[in-house]
C-alpha positions as CSV (number, residue, x, y, z in Angstrom):
1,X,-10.9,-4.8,-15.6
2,X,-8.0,-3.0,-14.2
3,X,-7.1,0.5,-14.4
4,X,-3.8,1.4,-15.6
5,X,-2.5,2.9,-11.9
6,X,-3.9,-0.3,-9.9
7,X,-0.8,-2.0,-11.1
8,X,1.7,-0.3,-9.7
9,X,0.4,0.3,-6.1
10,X,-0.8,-3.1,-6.0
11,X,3.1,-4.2,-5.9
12,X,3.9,-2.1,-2.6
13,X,1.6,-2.3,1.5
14,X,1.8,1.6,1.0
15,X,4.6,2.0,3.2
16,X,7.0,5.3,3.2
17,X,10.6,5.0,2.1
18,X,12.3,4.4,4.2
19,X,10.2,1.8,5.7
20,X,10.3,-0.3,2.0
21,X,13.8,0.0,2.1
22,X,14.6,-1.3,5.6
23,X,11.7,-4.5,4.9
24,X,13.3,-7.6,5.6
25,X,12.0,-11.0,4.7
26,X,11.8,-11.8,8.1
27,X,9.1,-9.4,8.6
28,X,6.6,-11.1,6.6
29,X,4.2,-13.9,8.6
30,X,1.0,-15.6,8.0
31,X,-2.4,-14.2,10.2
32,X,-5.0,-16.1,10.7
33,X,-7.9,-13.7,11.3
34,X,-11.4,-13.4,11.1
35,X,-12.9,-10.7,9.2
36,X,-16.4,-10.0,9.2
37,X,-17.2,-13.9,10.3
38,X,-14.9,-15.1,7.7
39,X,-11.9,-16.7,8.3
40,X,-8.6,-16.2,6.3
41,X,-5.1,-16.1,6.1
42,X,-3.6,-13.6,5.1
43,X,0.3,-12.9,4.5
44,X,1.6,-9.8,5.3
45,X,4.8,-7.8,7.3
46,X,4.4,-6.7,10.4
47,X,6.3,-3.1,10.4
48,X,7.5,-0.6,13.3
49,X,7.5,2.1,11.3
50,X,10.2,5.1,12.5
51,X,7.1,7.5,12.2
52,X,4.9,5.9,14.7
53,X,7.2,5.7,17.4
54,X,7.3,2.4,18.3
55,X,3.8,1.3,17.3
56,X,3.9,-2.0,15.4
57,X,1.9,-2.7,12.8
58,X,0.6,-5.4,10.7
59,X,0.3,-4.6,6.5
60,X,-1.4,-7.4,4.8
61,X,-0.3,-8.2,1.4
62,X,-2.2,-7.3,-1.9
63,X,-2.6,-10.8,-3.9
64,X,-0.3,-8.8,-6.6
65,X,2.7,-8.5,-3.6
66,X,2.2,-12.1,-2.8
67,X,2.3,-13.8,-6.2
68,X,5.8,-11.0,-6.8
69,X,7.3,-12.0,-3.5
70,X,6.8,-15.8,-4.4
71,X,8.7,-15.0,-7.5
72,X,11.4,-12.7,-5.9
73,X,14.5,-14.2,-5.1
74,X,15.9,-14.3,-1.7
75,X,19.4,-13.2,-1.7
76,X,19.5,-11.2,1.4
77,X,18.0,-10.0,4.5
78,X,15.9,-7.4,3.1
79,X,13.3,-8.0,0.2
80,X,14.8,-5.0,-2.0
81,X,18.6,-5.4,-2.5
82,X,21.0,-3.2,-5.6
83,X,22.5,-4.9,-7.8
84,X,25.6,-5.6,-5.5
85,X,23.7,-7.1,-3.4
86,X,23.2,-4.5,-0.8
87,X,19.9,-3.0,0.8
88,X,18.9,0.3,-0.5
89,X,19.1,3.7,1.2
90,X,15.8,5.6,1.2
91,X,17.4,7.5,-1.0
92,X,19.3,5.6,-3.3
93,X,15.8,3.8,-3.9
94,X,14.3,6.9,-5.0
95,X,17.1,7.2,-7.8
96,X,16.1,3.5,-8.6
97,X,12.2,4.1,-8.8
98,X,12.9,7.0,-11.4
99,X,15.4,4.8,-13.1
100,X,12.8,1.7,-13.0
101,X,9.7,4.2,-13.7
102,X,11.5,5.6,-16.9
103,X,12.2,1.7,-18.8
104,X,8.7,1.4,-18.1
105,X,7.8,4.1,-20.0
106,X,5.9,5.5,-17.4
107,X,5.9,9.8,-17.2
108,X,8.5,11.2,-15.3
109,X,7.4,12.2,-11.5
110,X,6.0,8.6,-10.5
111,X,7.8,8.2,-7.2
112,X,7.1,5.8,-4.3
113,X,5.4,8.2,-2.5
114,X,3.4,8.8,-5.3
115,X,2.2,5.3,-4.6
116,X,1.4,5.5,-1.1
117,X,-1.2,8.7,-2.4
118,X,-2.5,6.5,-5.5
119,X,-3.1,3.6,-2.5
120,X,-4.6,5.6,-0.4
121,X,-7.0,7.5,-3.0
122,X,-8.1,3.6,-4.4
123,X,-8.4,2.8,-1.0
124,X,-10.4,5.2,-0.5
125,X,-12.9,5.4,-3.3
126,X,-13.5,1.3,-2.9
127,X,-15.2,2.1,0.1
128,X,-12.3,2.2,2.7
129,X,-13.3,4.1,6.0
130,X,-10.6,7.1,7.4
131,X,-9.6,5.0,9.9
132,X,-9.1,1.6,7.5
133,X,-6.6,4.6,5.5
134,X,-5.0,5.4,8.7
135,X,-4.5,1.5,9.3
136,X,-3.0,0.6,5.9
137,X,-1.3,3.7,5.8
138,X,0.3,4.0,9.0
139,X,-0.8,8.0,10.0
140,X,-1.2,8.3,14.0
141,X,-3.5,11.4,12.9
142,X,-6.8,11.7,11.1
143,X,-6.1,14.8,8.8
144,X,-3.2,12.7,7.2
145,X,-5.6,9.9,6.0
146,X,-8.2,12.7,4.9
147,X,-5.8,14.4,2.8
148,X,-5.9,10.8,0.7
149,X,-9.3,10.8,0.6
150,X,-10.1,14.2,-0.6
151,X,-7.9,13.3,-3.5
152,X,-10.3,10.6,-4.5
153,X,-12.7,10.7,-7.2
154,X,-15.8,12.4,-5.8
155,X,-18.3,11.2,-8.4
156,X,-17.6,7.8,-7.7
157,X,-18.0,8.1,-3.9
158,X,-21.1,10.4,-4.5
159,X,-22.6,7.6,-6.2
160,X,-21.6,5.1,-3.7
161,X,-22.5,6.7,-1.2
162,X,-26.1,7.2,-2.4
163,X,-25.9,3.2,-3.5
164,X,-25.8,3.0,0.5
165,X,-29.6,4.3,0.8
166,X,-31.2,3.0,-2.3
167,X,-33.2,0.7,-0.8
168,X,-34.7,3.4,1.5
169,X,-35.5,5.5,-1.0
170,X,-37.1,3.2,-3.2
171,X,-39.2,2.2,-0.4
């Protein structure tokens, strides 16, 4: 089952601002990879983001972003537009997070960067390495992506981690 926060940070790669405000639909493709001996395709955008200075990236798609992309209608260049049918500022989508956050009836303070930490503390406490943060996350530097994962729960990657060496224990 779900917990309440996977929702919302399900619906966004983890991106800053900015770099949500500026995605165009033409940024999104298809990858076909292999992953662990498996192979997939997976859709996703690939981003340059202004912070890593030139360095492209790509950010695979959550099945939640997929199945609200498939249902989001395509009426300009980039996936968020107002309601005039313009993109959004970085900052002008701030104002329409709060406004969007509040007829949710969520608490007040859930921002989009607020997100990106909730991402990267899930990420982190299902298992996600530092440098898998750093990848989905887009940091150039390791204390960056540790700051996410100090945040997560300890317990539960206290008890993961000793999940890890069960078997040579038991032994």
């Amino acid at each position: 089952m779900a917990r309440r926060h996977d929702a919302p940070h399900g619906l966004l790669p983890g991106n800053r601002r900015g770099d949500i405000a500026a995605l165009q639909w033409s940024q999104r493709q298809t990858r076909a990879l292999t992953i662990r001996g498996e192979k997939r395709i997976v859709p996703g955008f690939v981003l340059t983001p202004k912070k890593r200075r030139g360095k492209t990236l790509f950010v695979p798609e959550s099945t939640m972003l997929t199945a609200a992309l498939a249902a989001a209608p395509r009426t300009g260049k980039t996936v968020l537009m107002t309601a005039y049918g313009k993109p959004f500022s970085p900052k002008s989508l701030t104002g329409r997070m709060a406004d969007w956050t509040a007829s949710a009836g969520l608490p007040k303070g859930c921002t989009l960067h607020g997100l990106r930490k909730t991402l990267g503390k899930a990420l982190a406490e299902g298992g996600a390495s530092t440098r898998q943060l750093m990848d989905v996350l887009g940091h150039d530097d390791i204390e960056h992506a540790e700051l996410y994962s100090r945040e997560a729960e300890q317990a539960i990657l206290a008890v993961d981690a000793m999940d890890k060496i069960a078997g040579f224990l038991d032994e």
